[in-house]
C-alpha positions as a LaTeX table, in Angstrom:
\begin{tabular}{lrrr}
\hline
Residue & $x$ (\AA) & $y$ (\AA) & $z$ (\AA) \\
\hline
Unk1 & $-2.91$ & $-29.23$ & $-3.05$ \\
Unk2 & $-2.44$ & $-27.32$ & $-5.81$ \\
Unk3 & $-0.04$ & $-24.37$ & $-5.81$ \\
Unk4 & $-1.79$ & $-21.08$ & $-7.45$ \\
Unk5 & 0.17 & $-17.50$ & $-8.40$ \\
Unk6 & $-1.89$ & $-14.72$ & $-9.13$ \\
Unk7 & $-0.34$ & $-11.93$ & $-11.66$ \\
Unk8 & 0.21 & $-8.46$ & $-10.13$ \\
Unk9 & $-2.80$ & $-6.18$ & $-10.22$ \\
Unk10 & $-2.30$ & $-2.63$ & $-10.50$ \\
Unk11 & $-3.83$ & 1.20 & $-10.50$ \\
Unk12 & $-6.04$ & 1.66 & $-13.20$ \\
Unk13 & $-8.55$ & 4.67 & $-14.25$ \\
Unk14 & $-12.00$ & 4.30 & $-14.28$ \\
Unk15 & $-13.04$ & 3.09 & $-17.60$ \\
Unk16 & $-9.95$ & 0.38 & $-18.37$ \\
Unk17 & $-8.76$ & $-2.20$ & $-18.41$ \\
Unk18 & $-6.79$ & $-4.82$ & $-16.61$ \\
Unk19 & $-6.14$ & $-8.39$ & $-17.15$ \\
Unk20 & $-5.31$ & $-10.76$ & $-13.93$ \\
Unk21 & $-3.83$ & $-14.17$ & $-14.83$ \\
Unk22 & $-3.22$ & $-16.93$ & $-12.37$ \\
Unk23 & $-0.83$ & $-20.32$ & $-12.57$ \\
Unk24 & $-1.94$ & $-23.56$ & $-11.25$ \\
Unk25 & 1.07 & $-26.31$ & $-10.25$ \\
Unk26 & 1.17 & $-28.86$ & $-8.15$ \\
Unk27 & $-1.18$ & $-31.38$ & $-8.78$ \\
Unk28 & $-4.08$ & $-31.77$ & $-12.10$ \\
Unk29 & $-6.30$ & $-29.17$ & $-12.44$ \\
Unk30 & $-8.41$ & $-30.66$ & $-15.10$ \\
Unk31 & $-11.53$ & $-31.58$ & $-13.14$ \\
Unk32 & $-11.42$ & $-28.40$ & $-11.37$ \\
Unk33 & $-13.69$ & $-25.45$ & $-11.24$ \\
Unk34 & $-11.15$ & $-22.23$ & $-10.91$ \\
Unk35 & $-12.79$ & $-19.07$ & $-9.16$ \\
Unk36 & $-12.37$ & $-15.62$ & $-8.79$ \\
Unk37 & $-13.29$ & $-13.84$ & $-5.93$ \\
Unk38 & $-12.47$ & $-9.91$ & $-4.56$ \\
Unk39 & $-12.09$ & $-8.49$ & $-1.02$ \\
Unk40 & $-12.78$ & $-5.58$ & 0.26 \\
Unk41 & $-10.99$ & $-4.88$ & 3.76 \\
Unk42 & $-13.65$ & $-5.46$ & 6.25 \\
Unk43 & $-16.37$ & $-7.31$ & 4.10 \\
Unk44 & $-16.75$ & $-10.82$ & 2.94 \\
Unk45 & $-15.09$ & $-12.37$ & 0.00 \\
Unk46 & $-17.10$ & $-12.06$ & $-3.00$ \\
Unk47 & $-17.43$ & $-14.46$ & $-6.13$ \\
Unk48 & $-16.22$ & $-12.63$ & $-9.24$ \\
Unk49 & $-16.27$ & $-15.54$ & $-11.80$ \\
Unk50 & $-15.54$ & $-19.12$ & $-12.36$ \\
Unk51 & $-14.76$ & $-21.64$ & $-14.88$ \\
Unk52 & $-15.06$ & $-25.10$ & $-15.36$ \\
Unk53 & $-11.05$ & $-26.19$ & $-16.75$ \\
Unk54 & $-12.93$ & $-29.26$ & $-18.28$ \\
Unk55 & $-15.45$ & $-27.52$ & $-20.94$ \\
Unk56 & $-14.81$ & $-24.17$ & $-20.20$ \\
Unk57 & $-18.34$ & $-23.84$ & $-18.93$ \\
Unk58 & $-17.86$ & $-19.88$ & $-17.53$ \\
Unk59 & $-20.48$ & $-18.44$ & $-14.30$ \\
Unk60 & $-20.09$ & $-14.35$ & $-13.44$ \\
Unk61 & $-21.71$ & $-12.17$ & $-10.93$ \\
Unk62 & $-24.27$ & $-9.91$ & $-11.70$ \\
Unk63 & $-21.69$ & $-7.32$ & $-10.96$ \\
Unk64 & $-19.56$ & $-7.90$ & $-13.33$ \\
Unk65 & $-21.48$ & $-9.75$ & $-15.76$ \\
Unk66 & $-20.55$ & $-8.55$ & $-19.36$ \\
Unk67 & $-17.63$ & $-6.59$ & $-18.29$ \\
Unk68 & $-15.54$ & $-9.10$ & $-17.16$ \\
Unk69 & $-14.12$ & $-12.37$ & $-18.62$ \\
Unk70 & $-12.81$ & $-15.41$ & $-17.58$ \\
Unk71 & $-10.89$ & $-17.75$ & $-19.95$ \\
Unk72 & $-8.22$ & $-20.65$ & $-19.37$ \\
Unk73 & $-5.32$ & $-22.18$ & $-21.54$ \\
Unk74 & $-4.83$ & $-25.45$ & $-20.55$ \\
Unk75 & $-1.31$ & $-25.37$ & $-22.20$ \\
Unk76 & $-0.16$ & $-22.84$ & $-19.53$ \\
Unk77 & $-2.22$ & $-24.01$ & $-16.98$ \\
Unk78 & $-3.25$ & $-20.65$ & $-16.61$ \\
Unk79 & $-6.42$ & $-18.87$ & $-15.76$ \\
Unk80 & $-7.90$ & $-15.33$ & $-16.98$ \\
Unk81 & $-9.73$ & $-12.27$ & $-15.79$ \\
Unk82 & $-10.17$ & $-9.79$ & $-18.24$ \\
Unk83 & $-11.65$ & $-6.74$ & $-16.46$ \\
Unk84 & $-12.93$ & $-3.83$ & $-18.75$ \\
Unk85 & $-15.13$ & $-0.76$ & $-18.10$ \\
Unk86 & $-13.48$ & $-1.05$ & $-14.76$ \\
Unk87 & $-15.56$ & 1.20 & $-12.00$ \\
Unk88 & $-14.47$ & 2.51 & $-8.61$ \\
Unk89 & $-16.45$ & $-0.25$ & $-7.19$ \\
Unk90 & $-14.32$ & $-3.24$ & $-8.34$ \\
Unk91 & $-11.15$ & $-1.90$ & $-6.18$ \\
Unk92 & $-10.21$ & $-5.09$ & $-4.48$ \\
Unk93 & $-7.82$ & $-7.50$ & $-3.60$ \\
Unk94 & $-8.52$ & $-10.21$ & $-5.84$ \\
Unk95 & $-7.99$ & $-14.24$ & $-5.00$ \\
Unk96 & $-7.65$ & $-17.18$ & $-7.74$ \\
Unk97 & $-9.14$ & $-20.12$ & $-6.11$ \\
Unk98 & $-9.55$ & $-23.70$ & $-7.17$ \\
Unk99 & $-12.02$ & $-26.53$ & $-6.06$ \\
Unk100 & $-12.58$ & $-30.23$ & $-6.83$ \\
Unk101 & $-15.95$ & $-31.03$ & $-8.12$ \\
Unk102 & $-18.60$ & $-28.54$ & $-9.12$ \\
Unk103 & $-19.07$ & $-25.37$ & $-9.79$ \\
Unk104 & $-20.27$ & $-22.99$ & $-6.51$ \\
Unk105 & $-19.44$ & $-19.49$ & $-5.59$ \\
Unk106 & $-19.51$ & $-20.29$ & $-2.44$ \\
Unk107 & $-15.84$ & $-19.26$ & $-1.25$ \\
Unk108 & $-15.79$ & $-21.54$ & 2.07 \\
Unk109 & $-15.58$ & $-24.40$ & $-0.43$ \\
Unk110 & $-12.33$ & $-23.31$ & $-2.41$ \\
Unk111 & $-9.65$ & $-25.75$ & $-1.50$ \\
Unk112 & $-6.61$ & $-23.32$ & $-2.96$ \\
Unk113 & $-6.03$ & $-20.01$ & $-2.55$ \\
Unk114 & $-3.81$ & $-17.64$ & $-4.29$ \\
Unk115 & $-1.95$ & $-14.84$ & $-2.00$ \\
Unk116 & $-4.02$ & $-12.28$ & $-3.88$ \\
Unk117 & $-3.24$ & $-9.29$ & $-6.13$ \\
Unk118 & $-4.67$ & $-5.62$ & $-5.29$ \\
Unk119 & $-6.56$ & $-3.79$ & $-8.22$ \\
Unk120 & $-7.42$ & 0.09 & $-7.48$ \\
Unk121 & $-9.19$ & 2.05 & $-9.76$ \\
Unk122 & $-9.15$ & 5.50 & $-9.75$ \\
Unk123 & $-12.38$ & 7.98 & $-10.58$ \\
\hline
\end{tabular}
């Protein structure tokens, strides 16, 4: 099972920026897809973005789709979300996640979790 340690978030003002990183250990990542999803208390997890490590093939939601980007460095085993033009809306506690196999944005499928990192953005 691989082992994954998302960055701390933070409080941000409508309009920035934040970037989220997460570290993978434990086992070899390199056929993985690694996810990010957000939670709201009281809804459903939601897929934020996802990248194939081998390839670097990238998938967003429509939500977030050219604001946000997701990027990996397989020196440091490490996985990016680089949030701009951040809104109200994306205050969540975001989850790195990693699966074997495909990509889906499906969270049920996720095999590791992160602990998760709150972002709040202010108006």
């Amino acid at each position: 099972q691989a082992q994954l340690v998302e960055s701390e978030g933070g409080l941000v003002q409508a309009g920035g920026s934040l970037r989220l990183s997460c570290v993978a250990s434990g086992r070899s990542i390199r056929m993985d897809v690694m996810g990010w999803f957000r939670q709201v208390r009281g809804k459903e997890r939601e897929f934020v973005a996802a990248i194939r490590w081998s390839g670097g093939g990238t998938y967003y939601a429509d939500s977030v789709k050219a604001r946000f980007t997701i990027s990996r460095d397989n020196a440091k085993n490490t996985v990016y979300l680089q949030m701009n033009s951040l809104k109200p809306e994306d205050t969540a506690v975001y989850y790195c996640a990693t699966r074997r196999g495909g990509y889906s944005s499906d969270s049920a499928v996720y095999e590791g979790w992160g602990k998760g990192t709150q972002v709040t953005i202010s108006s």
